[in-house]
Backbone as JSON Lines, residues from 0, in Angstrom:
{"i":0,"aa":"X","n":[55.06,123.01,84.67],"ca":[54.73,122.02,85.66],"c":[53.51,122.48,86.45]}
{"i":1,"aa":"X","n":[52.58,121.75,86.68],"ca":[51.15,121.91,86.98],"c":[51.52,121.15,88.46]}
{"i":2,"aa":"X","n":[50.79,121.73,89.78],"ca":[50.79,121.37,90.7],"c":[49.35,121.74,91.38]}
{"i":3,"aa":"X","n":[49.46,120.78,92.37],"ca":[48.13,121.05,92.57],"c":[48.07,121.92,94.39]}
{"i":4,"aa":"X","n":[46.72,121.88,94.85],"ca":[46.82,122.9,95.69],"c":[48.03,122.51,97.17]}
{"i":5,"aa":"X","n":[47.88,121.2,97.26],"ca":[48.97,121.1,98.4],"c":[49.99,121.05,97.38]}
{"i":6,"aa":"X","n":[50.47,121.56,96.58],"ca":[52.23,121.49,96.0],"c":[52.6,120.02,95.65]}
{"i":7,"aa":"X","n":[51.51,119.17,95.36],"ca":[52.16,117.9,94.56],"c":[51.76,118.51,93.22]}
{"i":8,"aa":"X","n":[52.99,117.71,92.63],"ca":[52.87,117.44,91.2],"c":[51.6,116.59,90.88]}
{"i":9,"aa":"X","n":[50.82,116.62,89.27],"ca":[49.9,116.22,88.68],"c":[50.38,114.65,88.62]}
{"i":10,"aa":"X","n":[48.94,113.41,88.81],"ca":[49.65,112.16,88.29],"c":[50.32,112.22,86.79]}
{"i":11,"aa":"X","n":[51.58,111.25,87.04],"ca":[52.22,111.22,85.68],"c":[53.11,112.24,85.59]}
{"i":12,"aa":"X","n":[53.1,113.32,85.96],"ca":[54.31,114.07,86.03],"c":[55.32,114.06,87.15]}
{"i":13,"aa":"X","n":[56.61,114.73,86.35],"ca":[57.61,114.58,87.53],"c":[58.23,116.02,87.71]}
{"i":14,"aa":"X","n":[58.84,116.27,89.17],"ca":[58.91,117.19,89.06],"c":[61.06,117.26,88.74]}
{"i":15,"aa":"X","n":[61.32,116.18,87.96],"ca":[62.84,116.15,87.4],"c":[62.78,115.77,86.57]}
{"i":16,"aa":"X","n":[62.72,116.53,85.54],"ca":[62.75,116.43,84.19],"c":[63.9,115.89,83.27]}
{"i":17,"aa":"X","n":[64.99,116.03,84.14],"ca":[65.94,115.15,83.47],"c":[65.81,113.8,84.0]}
{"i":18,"aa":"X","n":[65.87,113.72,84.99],"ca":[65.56,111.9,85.52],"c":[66.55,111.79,86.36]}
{"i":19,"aa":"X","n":[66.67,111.28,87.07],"ca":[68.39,111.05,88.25],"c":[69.37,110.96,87.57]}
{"i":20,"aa":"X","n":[70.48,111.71,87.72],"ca":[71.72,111.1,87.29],"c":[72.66,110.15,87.28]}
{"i":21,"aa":"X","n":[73.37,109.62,85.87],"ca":[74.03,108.97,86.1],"c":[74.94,108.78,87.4]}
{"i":22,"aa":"X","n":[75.48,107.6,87.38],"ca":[76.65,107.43,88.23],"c":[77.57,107.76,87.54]}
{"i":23,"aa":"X","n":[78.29,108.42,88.29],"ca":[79.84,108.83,88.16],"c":[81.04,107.89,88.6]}
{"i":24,"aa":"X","n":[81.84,107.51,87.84],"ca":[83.08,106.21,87.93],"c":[83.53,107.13,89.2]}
{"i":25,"aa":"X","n":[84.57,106.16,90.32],"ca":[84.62,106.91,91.1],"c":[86.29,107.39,90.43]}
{"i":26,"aa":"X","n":[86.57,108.37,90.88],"ca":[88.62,108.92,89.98],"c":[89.36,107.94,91.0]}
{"i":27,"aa":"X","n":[89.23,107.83,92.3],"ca":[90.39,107.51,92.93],"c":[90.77,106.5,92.29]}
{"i":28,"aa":"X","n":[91.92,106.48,92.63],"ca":[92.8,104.77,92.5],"c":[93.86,104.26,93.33]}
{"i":29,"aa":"X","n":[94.34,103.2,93.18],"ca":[94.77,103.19,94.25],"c":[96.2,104.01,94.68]}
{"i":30,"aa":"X","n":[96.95,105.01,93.16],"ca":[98.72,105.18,93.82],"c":[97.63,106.5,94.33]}
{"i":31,"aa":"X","n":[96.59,106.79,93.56],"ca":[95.77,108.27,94.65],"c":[96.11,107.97,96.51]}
{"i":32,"aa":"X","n":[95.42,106.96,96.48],"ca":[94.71,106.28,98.04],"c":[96.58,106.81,98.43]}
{"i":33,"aa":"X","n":[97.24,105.72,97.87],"ca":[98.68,105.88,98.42],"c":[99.25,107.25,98.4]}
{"i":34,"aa":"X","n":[99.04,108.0,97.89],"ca":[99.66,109.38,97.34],"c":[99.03,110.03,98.9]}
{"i":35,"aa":"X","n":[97.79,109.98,98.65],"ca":[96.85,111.07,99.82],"c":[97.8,110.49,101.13]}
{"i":36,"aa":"X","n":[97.62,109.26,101.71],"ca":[98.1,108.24,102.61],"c":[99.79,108.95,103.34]}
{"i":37,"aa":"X","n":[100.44,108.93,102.01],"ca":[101.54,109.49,102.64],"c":[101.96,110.72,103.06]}
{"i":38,"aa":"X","n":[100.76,111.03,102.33],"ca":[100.7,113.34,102.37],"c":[100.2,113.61,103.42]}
{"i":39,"aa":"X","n":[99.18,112.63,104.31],"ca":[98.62,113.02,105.24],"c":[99.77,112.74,106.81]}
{"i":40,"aa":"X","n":[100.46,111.11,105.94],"ca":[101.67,111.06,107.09],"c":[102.0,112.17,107.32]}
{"i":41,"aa":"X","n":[102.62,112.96,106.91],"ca":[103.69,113.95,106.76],"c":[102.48,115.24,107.5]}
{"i":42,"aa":"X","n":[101.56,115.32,107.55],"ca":[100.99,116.61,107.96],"c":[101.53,116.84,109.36]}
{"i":43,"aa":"X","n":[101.89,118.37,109.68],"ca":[102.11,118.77,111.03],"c":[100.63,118.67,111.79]}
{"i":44,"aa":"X","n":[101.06,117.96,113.38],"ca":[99.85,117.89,114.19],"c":[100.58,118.84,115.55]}
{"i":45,"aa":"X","n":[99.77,119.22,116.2],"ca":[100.26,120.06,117.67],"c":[99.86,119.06,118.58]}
{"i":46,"aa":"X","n":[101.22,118.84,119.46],"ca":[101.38,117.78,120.4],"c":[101.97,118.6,121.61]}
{"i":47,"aa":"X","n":[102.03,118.17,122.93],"ca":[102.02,119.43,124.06],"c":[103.55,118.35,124.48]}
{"i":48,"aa":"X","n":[104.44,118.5,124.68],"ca":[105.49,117.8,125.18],"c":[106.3,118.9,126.6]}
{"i":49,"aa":"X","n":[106.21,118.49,127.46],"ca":[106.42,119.32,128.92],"c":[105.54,120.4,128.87]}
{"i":50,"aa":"X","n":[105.44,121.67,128.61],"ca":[104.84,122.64,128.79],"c":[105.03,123.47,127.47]}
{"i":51,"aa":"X","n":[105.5,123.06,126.51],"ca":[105.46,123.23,125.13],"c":[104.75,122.59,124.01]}
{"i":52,"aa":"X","n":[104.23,123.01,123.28],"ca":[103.51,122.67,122.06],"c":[103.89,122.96,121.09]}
{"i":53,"aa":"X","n":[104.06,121.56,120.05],"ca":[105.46,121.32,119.2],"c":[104.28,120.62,117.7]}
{"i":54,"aa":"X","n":[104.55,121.49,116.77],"ca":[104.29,120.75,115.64],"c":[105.38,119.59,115.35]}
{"i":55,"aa":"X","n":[104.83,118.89,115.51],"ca":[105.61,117.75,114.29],"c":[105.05,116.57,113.64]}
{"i":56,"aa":"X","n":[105.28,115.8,112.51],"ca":[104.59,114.76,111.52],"c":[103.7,113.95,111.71]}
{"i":57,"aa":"X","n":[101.99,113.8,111.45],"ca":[101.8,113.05,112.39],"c":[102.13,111.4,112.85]}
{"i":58,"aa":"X","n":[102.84,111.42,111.69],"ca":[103.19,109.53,112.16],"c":[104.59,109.65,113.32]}
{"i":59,"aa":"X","n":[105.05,110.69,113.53],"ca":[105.55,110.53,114.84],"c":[104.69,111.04,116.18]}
{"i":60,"aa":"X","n":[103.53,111.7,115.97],"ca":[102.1,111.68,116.68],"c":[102.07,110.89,117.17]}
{"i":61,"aa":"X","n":[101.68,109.47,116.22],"ca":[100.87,108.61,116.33],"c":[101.85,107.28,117.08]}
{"i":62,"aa":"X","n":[103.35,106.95,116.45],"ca":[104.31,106.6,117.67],"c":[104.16,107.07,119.0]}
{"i":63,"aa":"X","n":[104.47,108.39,118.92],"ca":[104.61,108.8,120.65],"c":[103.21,108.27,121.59]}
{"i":64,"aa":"X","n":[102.03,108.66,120.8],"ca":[100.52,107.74,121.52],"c":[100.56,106.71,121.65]}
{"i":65,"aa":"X","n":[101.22,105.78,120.65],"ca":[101.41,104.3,121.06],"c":[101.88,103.82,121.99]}
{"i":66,"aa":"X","n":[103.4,104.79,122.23],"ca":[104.01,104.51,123.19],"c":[103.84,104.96,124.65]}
{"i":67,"aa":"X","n":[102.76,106.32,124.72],"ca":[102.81,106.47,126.18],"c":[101.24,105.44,126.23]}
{"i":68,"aa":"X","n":[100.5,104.89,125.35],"ca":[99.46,104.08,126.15],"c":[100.41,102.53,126.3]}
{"i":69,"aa":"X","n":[101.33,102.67,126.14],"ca":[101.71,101.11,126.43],"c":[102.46,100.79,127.35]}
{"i":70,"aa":"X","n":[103.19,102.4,127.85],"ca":[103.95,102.53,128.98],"c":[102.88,102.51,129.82]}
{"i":71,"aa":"X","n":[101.45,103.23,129.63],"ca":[100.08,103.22,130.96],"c":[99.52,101.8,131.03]}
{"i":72,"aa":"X","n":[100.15,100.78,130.7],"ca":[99.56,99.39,130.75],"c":[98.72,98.71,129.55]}
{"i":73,"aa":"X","n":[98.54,99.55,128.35],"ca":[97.45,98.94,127.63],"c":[98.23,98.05,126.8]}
{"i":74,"aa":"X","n":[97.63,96.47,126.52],"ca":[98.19,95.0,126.21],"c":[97.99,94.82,125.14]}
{"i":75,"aa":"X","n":[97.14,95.93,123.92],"ca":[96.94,95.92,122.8],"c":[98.24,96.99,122.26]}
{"i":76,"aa":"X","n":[98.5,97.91,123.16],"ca":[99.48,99.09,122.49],"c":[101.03,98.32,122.72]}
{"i":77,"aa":"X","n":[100.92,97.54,124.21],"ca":[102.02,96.91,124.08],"c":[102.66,95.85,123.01]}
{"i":78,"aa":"X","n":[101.62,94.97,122.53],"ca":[101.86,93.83,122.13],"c":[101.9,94.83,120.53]}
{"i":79,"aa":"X","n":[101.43,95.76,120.29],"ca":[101.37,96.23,118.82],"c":[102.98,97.1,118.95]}
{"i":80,"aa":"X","n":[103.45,97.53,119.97],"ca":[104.65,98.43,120.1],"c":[105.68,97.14,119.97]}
{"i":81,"aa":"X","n":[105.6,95.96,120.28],"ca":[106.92,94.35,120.62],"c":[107.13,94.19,119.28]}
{"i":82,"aa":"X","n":[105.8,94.24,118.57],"ca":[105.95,93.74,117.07],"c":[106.27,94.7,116.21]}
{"i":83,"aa":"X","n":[106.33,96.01,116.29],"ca":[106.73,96.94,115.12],"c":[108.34,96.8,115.9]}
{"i":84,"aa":"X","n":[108.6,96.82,116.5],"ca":[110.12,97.12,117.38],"c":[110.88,95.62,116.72]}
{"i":85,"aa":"X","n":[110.34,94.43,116.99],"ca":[110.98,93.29,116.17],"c":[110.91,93.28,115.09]}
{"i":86,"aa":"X","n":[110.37,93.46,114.67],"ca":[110.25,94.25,112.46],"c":[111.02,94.53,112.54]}
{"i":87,"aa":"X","n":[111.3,96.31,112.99],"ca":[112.53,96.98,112.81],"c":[113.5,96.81,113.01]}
{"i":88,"aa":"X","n":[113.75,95.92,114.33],"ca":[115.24,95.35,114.37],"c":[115.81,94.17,113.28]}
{"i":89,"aa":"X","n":[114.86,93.26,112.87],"ca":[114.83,92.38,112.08],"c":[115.59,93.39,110.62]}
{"i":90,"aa":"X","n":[114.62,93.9,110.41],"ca":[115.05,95.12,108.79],"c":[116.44,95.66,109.46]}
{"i":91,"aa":"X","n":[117.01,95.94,110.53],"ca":[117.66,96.86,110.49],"c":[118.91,95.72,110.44]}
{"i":92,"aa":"X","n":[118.84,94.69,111.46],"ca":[119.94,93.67,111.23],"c":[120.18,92.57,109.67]}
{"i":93,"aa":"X","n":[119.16,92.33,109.1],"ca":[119.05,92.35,107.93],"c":[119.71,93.03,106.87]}
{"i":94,"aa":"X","n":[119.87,94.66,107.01],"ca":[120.32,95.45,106.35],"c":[121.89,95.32,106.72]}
{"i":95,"aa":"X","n":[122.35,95.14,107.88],"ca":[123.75,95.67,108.59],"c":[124.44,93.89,107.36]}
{"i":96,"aa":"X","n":[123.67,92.8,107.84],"ca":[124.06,91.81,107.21],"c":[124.1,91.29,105.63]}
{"i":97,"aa":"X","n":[123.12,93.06,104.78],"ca":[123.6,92.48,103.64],"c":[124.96,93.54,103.4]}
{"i":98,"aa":"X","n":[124.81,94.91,104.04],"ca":[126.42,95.11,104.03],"c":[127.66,94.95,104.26]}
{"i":99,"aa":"X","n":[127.62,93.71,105.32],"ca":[128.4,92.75,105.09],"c":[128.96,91.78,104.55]}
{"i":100,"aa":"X","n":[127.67,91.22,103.97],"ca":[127.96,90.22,102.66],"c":[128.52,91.24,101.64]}
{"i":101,"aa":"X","n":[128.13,92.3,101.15],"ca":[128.69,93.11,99.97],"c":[130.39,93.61,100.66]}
{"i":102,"aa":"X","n":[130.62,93.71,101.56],"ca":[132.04,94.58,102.41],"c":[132.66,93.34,101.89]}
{"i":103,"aa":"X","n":[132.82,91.88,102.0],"ca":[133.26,90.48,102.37],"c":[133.19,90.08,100.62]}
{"i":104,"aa":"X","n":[132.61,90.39,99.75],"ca":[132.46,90.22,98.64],"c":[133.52,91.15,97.85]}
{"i":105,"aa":"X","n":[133.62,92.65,98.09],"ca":[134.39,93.64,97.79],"c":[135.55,93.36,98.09]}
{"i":106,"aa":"X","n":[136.26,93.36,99.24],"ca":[137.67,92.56,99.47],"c":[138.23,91.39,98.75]}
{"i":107,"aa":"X","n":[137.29,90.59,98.38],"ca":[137.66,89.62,98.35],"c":[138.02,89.5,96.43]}
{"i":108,"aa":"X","n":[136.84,90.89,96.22],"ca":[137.5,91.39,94.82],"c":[138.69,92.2,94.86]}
{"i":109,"aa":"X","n":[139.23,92.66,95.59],"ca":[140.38,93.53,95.89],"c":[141.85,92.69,95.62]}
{"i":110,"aa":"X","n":[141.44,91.2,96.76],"ca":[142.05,90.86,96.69],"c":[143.08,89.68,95.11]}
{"i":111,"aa":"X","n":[141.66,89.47,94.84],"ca":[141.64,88.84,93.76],"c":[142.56,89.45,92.59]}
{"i":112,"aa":"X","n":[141.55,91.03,91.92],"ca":[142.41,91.71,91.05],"c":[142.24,93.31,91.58]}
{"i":113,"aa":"X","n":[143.71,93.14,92.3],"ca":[144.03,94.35,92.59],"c":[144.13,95.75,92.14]}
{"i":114,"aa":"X","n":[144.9,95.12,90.72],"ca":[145.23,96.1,89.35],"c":[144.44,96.73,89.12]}
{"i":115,"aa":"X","n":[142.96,95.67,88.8],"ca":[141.53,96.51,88.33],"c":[140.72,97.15,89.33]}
{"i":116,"aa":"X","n":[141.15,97.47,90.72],"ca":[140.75,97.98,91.31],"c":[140.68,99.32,91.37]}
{"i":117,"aa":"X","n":[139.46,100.7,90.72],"ca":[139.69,101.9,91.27],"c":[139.71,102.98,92.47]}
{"i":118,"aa":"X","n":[140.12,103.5,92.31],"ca":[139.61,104.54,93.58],"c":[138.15,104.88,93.67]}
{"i":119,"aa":"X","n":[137.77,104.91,93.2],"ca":[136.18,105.32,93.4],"c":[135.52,104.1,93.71]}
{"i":120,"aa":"X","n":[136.11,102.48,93.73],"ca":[135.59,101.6,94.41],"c":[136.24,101.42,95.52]}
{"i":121,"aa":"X","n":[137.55,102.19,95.81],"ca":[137.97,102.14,97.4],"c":[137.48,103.13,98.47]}
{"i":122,"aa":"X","n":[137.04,103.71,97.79],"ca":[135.67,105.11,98.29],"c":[134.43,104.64,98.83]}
{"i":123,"aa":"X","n":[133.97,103.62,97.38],"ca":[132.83,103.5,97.81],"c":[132.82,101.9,98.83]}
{"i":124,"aa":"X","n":[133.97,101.55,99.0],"ca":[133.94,100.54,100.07],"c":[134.09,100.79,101.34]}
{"i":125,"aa":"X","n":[134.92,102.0,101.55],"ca":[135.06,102.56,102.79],"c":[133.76,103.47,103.07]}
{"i":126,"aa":"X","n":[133.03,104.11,102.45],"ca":[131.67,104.4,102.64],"c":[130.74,103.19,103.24]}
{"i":127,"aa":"X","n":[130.9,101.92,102.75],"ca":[129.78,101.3,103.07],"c":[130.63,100.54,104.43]}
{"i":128,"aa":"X","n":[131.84,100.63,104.56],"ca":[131.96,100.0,105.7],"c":[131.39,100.92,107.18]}
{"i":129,"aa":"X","n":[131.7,102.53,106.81],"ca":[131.27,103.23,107.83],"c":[129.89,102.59,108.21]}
{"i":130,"aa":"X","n":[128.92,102.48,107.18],"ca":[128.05,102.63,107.81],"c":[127.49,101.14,108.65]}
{"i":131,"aa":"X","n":[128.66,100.45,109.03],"ca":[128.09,98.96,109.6],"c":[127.95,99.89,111.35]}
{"i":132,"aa":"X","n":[127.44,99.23,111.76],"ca":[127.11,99.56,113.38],"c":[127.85,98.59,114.27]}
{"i":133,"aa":"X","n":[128.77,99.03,115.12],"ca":[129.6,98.2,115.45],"c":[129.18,97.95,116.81]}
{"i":134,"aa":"X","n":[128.63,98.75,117.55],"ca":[128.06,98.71,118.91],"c":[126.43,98.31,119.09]}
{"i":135,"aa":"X","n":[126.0,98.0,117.93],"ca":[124.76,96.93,118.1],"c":[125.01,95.96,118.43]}
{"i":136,"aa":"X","n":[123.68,95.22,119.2],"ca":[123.98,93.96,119.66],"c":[122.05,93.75,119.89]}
{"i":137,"aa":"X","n":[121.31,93.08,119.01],"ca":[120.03,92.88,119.74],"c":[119.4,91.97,120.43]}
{"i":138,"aa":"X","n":[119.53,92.83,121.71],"ca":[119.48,91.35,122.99],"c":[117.92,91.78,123.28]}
């Protein structure tokens, strides 16, 4: 490569002889995006709670910030804290009500044919009744 006295290259020459490189496909995709997404949920962050400093996950980080800017008045943290809280109650009463429909379905096979009834379905009915919540009420 011939250059001249200020350090340019000669006309017509280059000083990349291979030429720019291709583009490269990019790898991610999207269960990546999702994969990274949930790995990063889960990372420990240091949060100061009374006079202690407490690793824990950051998506419970990122709850507890929501919630003390919405307790300090802010109408975006509030109105975003009303609506994840009615989701969750929604999913959670949702859930209590399809184990009820299945508890109310199960009896009613019990009652039907008793005979064919095993123990390991009177197990697993009394399992799912524990878990109804009897002292909810969402007012």
């Amino acid at each position: 490569m011939n250059r001249n006295l200020k350090g340019q290259f000669a006309k017509g020459t280059s000083g990349n002889l291979n030429g720019r490189p291709r583009k490269q496909p990019h790898p991610i995709c999207d269960d990546q995006v999702r994969r990274d997404f949930f790995e990063a949920d889960e990372t420990l962050v240091p949060i100061v709670i009374g006079n202690r400093r407490e690793m824990v996950p950051a998506r419970v980080a990122i709850d507890k910030q929501l919630i003390f800017k919405a307790v300090s008045g802010d109408p975006r943290a509030m109105a975003q804290y009303y609506k994840r809280k009615d989701r969750f109650i929604v999913e959670y009463v949702n859930r209590q009500l399809e184990n009820l429909r299945l508890i109310a379905e199960s009896e009613d096979r019990l009652r039907q044919f008793p005979e064919d009834v095993t123990d390991e379905f009177k197990r697993a009915l009394s399992l799912l009744k524990q878990t109804i919540d009897r002292h909810y009420y969402p007012i």
